[in-house]
N, C-alpha and C positions, 0 to 999 in steps of 0.2 A: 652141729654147726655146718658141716658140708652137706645136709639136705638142705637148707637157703641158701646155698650158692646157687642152685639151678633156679631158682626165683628170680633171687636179687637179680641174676644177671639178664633174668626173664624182664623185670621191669624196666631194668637198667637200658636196656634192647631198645624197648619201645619208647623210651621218653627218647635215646638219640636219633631216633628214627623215624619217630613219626613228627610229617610236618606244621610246623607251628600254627595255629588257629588265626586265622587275619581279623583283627577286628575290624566291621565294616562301620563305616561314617553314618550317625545316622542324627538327622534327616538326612539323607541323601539328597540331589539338588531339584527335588519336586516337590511341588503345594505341600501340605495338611488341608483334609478338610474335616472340618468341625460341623456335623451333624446337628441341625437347630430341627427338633421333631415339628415343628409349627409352622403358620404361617409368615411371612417376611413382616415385618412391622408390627408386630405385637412385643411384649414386654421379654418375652425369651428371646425374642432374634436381637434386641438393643442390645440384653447381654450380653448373647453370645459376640455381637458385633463390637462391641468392648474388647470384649473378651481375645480374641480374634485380632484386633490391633495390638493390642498391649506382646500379648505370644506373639507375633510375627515380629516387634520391636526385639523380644527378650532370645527369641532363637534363631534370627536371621534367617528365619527360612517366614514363607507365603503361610498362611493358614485362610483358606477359603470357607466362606458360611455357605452351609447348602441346608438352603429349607428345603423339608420334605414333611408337609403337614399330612396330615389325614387321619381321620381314626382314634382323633382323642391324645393324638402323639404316638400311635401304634405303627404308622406307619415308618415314620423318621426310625425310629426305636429300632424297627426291624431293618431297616438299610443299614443303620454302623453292626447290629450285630452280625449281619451276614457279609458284610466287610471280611479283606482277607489280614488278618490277627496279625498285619506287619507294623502297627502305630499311625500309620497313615492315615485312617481316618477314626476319628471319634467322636462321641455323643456328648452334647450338652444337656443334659438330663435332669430332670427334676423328680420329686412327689407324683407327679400323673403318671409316667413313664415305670419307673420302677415300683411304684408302690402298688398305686388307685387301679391299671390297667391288670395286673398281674391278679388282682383279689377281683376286679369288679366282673374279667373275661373267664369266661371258662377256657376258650382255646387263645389264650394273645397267640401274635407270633412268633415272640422268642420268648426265653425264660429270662426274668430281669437279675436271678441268680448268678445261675451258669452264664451267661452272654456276656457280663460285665461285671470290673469291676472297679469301685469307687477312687479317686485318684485324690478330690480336693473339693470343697468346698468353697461357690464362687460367689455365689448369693443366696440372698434370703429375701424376702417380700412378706406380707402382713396383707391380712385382709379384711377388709373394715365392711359395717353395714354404713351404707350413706345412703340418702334422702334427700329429696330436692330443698333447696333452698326455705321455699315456701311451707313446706310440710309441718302442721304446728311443734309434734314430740321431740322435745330436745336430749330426751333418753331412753335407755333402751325398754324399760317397765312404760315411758308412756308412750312408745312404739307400739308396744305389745297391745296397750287400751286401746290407742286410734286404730290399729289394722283390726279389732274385734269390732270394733264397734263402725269400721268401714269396708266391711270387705266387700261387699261391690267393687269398690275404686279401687284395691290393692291389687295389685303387682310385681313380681320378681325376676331377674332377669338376671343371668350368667350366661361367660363366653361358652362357645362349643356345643352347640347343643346335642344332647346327650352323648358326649366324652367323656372321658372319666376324670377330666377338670369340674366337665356341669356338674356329673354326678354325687363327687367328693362334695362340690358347693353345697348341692341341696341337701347331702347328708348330715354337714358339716350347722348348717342354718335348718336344717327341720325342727328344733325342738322351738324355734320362733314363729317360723313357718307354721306350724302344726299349733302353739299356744295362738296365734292370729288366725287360724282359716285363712293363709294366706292361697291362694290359686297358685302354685308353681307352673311356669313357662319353662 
């Protein structure tokens, strides 16, 4: 028993002595800014600008949108991860960003592993094949017969050209593309 006295009073020491840890306020009384990897007016910055109202209502603090497109979203992507790890600034990220980029680059610029990590689930989107109005195939098998039997006149079209939004698309639509001899743009 008298060899734990010179501990216990060892511990004992340090807890009344050492000074108490402050918790600091946080946010503190500066923005947030929320990292939109894209151009300003596409369907991710609506989001994010949703997004971005609703959190500055729910934490009384500013949450600023900063687009930073380029690169398929590589570029935004790489601005919140090289951010400094205080909360202050974050990525509104999707599928292209962590996923598409990470597989489709050999060197992205951060790793969508290590750089981040997932907080919450804020949307979803679907994506549909549409045709012009006029176009006679009202399904997808008679899609398939008119783009074979017209492929002259077909055409495909997706945002970004060659990002790894485009590229997920055409990967995602080849096996249409490819049953039509569609021309991919």
């Amino acid at each position: 028993m008298a060899m734990y006295k010179p501990v216990s009073s060892a511990v004992l020491a340090l807890v009344a002595f050492a000074s108490p840890a402050l918790a600091q306020d946080w946010p503190a009384r500066r923005a947030l800014t929320m990292v939109v990897p894209f151009a300003a007016g596409g369907p991710v910055d609506t989001i994010g600008r949703i997004l971005a109202s609703g959190l500055s209502g729910t934490l009384g603090q500013q949450v600023i949108v900063e687009n930073v497109g380029g690169a398929g979203g590589m570029t935004g992507a790489s601005r919140a991860a090289k951010a400094a790890p205080d909360g202050y600034v974050f990525l509104l990220a999707g599928s292209a960003t962590l996923a598409f980029i990470p597989t489709l680059y050999r060197k992205p610029f951060y790793d969508a592993v290590a750089d981040f990590a997932p907080v919450a689930l804020v949307a979803d989107s679907a994506r549909v094949l549409v045709t012009r109005k006029d176009l006679p195939p009202n399904t997808l098998s008679e899609f398939i017969a008119y783009a074979k039997a017209n492929q002259a006149k077909m055409q495909q079209q997706s945002p970004a050209a060659l990002g790894a939004y485009h590229k997920a698309e055409i990967e995602k639509w080849w096996p249409i593309i490819k049953a039509a001899n569609i021309k991919a743009e």
